[in-house]
N, C-alpha and C positions, 0 to 999 in steps of 0.2 A: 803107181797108185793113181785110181783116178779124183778129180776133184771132190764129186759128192762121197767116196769112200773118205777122203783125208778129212772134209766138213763133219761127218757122220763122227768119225773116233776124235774130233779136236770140242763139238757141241759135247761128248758122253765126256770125254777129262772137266770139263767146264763144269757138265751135270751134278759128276762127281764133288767134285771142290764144294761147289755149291752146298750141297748134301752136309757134307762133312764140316760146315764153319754153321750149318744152321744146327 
C-alpha cells in the first residue's frame, strides 16, 4: 500500500467518526 493511499483511507475513518459524534 502506498503512503498517500493508506493517508487517504486513515483521513476518510477519521472523516467518518467525526461525522457520526457530530
Amino acid at each position: 500500500m502506498s503512503i498517500v493511499l493508506n493517508h487517504m483511507i486513515s483521513w476518510r475513518i477519521y472523516a467518518v467518526g467525526k461525522k457520526r459524534s457530530a
